[in-house]
C-alpha positions as CSV (number, residue, x, y, z in Angstrom):
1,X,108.6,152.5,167.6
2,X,108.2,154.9,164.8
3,X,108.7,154.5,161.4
4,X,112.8,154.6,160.1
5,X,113.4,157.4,158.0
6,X,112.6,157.0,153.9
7,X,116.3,157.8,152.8
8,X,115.6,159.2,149.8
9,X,112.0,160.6,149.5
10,X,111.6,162.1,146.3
11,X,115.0,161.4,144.2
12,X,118.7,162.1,144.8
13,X,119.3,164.5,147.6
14,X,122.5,167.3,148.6
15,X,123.6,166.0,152.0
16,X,125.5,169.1,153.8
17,X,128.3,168.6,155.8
18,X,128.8,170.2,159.0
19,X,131.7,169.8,160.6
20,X,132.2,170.6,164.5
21,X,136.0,170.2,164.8
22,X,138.9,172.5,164.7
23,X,140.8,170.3,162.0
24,X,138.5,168.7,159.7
25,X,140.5,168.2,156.3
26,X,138.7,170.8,154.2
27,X,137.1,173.9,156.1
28,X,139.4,173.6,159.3
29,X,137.7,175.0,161.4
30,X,135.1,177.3,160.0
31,X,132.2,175.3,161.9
32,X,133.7,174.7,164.6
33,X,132.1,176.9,167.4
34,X,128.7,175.9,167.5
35,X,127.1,179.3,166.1
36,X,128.9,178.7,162.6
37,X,127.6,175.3,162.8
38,X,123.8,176.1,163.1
39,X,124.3,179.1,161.0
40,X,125.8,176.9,158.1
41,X,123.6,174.1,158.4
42,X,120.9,176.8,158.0
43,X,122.5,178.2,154.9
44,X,122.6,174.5,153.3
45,X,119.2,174.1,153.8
46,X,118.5,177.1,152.4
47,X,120.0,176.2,149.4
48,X,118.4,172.9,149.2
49,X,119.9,170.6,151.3
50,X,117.7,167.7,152.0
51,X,120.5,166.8,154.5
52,X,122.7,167.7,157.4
53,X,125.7,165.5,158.3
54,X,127.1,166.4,161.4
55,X,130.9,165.4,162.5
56,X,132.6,166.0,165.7
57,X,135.6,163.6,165.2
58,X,137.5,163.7,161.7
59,X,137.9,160.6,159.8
60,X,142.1,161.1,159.8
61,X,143.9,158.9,162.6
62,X,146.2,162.1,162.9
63,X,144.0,164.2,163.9
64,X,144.0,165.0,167.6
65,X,142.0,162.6,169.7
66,X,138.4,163.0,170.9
67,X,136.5,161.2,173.6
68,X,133.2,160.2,173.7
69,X,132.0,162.6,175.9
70,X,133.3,166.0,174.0
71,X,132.1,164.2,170.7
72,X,128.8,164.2,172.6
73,X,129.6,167.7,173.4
74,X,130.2,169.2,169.9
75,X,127.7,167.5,168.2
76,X,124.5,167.0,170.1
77,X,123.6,170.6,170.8
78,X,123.7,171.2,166.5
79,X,121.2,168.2,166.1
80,X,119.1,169.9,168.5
81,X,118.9,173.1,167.2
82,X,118.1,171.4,163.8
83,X,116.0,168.3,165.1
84,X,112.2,168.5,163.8
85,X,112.9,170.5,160.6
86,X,110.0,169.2,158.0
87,X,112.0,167.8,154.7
88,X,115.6,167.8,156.8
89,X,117.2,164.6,157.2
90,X,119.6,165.4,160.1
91,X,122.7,162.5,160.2
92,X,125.3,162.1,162.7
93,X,129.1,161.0,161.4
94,X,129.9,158.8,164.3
95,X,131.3,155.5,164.8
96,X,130.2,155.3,168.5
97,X,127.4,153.7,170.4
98,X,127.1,156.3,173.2
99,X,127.7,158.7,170.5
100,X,124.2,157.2,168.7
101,X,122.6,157.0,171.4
102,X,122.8,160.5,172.6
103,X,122.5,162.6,168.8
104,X,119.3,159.9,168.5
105,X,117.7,160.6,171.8
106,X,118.6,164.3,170.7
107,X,116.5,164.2,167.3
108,X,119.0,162.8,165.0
109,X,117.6,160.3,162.5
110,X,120.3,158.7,160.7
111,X,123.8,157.5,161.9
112,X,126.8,157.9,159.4
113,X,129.3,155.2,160.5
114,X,131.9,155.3,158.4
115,X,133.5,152.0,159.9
116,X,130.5,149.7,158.7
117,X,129.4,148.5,162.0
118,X,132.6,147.4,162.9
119,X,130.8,148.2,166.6
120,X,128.7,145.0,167.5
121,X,126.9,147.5,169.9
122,X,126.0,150.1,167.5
123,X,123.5,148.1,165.4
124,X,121.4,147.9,168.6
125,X,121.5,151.2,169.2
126,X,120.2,152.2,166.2
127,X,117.3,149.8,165.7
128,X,116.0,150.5,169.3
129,X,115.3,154.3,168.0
130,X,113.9,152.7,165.0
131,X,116.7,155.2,163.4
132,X,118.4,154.6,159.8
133,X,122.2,154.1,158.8
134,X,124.8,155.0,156.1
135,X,127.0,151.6,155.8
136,X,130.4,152.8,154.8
137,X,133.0,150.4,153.0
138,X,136.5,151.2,155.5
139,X,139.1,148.4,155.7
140,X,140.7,150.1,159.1
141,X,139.3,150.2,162.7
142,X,138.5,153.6,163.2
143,X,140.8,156.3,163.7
144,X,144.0,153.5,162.6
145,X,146.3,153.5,159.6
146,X,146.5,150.4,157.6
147,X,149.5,148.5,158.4
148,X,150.4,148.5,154.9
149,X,149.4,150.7,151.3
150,X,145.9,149.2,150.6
151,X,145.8,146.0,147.7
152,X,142.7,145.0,146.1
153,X,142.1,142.2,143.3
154,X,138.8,143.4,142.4
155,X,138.2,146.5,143.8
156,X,134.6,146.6,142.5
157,X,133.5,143.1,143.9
158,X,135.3,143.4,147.1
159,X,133.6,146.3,148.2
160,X,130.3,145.4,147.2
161,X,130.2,142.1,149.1
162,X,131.8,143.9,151.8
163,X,128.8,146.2,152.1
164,X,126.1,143.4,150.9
165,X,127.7,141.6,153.9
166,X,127.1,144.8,156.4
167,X,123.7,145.1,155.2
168,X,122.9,142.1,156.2
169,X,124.4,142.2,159.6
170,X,122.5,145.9,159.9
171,X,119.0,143.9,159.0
172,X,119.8,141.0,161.6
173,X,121.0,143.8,164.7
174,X,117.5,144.9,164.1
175,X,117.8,148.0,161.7
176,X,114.8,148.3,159.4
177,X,116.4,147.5,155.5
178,X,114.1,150.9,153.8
179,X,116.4,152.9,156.4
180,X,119.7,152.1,154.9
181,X,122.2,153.7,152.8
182,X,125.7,152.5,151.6
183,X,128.7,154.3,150.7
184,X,131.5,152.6,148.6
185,X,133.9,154.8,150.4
186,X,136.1,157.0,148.1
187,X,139.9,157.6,149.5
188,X,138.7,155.8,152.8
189,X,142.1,153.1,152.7
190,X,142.0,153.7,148.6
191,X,144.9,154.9,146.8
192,X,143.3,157.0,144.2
193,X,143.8,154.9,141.2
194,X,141.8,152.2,143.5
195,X,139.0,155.1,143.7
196,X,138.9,156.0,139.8
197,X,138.7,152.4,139.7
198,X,135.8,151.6,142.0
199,X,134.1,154.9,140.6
200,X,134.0,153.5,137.2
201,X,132.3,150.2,138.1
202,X,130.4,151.7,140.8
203,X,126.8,151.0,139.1
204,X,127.5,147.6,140.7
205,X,125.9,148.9,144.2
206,X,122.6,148.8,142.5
207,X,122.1,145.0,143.0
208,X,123.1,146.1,146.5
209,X,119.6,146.2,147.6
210,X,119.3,149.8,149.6
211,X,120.3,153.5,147.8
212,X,124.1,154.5,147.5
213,X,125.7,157.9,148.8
214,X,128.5,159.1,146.8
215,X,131.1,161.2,149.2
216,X,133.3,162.3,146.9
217,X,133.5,166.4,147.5
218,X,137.0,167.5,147.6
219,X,138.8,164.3,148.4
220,X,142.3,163.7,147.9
221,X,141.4,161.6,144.7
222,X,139.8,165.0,142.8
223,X,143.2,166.6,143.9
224,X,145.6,164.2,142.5
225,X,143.7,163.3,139.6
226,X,143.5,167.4,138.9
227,X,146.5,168.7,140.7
228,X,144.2,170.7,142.7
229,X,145.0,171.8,146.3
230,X,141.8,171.5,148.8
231,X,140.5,175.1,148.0
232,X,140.5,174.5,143.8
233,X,138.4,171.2,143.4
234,X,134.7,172.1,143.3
235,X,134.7,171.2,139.6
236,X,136.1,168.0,139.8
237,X,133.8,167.4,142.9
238,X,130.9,168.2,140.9
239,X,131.9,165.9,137.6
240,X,132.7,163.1,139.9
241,X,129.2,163.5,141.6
242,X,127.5,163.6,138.1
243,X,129.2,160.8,137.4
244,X,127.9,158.8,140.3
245,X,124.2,160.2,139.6
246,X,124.5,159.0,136.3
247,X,125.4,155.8,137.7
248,X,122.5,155.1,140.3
249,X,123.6,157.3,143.1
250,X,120.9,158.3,145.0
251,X,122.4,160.9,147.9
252,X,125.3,163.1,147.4
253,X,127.7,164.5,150.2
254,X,128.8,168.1,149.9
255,X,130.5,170.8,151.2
256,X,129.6,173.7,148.6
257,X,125.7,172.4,149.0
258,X,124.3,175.7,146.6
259,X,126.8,174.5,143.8
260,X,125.6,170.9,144.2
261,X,122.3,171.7,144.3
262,X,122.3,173.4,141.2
263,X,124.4,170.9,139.2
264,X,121.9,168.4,140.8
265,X,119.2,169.7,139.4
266,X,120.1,170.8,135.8
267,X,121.4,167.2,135.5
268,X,117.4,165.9,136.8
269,X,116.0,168.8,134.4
270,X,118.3,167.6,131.5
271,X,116.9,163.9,132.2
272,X,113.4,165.1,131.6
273,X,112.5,164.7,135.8
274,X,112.2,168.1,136.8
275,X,110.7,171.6,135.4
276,X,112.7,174.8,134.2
277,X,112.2,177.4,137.8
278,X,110.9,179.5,134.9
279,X,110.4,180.3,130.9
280,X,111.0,183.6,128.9
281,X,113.4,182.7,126.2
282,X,111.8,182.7,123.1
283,X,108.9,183.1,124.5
284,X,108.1,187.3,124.0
């Protein structure tokens, strides 16, 4: 079995998003047909992506239904086509075990379950391709409302021994503990004031155990908080990721990857880690 994948080789990364359905919430469509898919997973890592998450269902329950077998469909020939790429991380978004099992055999190296394992046979499937995982906090089976508006007491503690508890049951289904990644799941069953909420105590992850993703570009939180519709809220996306880095994160989700990129690194160059691309200022 080979190694799992190292997460996050060489400090935080830009993970791309790449999303092969005709309804996902932000682009709608734009990557759907699997030319714009490639092409823009190309152009994220092009602008320094160190990650491609691909989707082929969207997270909403009211989006239109999608079976196994045209999930397979939509997202398996994009891993391909990006599967062996030195430096690239390529994830799949899926909360399936045939799903897994097909994107892994296909060269993905990472599953993005945004349910937490709430598949017993998806942890198996992972660790047999000695393959890593992105543990999302999700109170919902997948693809169902919640019965009721979402109520926390501690919003901070639940979700971190909700995930401490997933990590766990990753590492006993076999998956290698250096190959994991949680995500405290912004607007996933959160109201937003529940996600300003976890956001502000989200340093808590650290004690965790494995690195923390923050998903937080242009959800519905950004445009309530801002009054933003989906096309206006890069800039919030991008303080709320700063935010997170300041706070421990370690991989950031994005859909404008160049803009994240950049903010990404001015942020490590301002925090002494990383080098000016070049000097003249001053210097003639």
């Amino acid at each position: 079995m080979p190694p799992a994948p190292d997460p996050t080789p060489s400090g935080p990364q830009v993970m791309a998003i790449v999303n092969r359905t005709p309804d996902s919430f932000h682009d709608r469509g734009a990557t759907f047909a699997l030319d714009a898919a490639v092409a823009a997973a190309e152009a994220a890592i092009a602008a320094g992506a160190g990650w491609v998450d691909i989707g082929g269902v969207p997270f909403s329950p009211d989006a239109a239904p999608v079976g196994t077998a045209e999930e397979i469909d939509r997202v398996r020939p994009v891993v391909r086509a990006l599967a062996g790429r030195p430096g690239v991380i390529v994830s799949v978004d899926t909360t399936r075990p045939e799903v897994a099992a097909a994107v892994l055999a296909a060269g993905a190296q990472v599953i993005n379950d945004t349910s937490g394992l709430a598949d017993p046979e998806l942890a198996p499937v992972i660790a047999e391709a000695g393959a890593g995982v992105i543990l999302t906090h999700c109170l919902a089976p997948p693809r169902t409302h919640l019965s009721a508006p979402p109520r926390y007491g501690d919003i901070v503690a639940e979700v971190t021994a909700f995930l401490a508890e997933r990590v766990a049951r990753a590492a006993a289904g076999g998956i290698d503990p250096a190959a994991m990644v949680i995500d405290p799941g912004p607007d996933l069953n959160k109201t937003t004031v529940q996600t300003l909420e976890l956001l502000r105590g989200v340093d808590a992850l650290n004690a965790v155990g494995p690195p923390w993703l923050a998903a937080v570009s242009n959800k519905d939180f950004v445009g309530e908080t801002l009054d933003r519709p989906r096309a206006q809220r890069l800039a919030g996306s991008l303080a709320a990721t700063l935010w997170c880095l300041d706070r421990g994160a370690a991989l950031v989700r994005a859909h404008d990857v160049a803009a994240t990129v950049d903010a990404v690194r001015m942020w490590r160059s301002l925090r002494g880690e990383r080098a000016p691309a070049y000097q003249r200022h001053n210097l003639a």
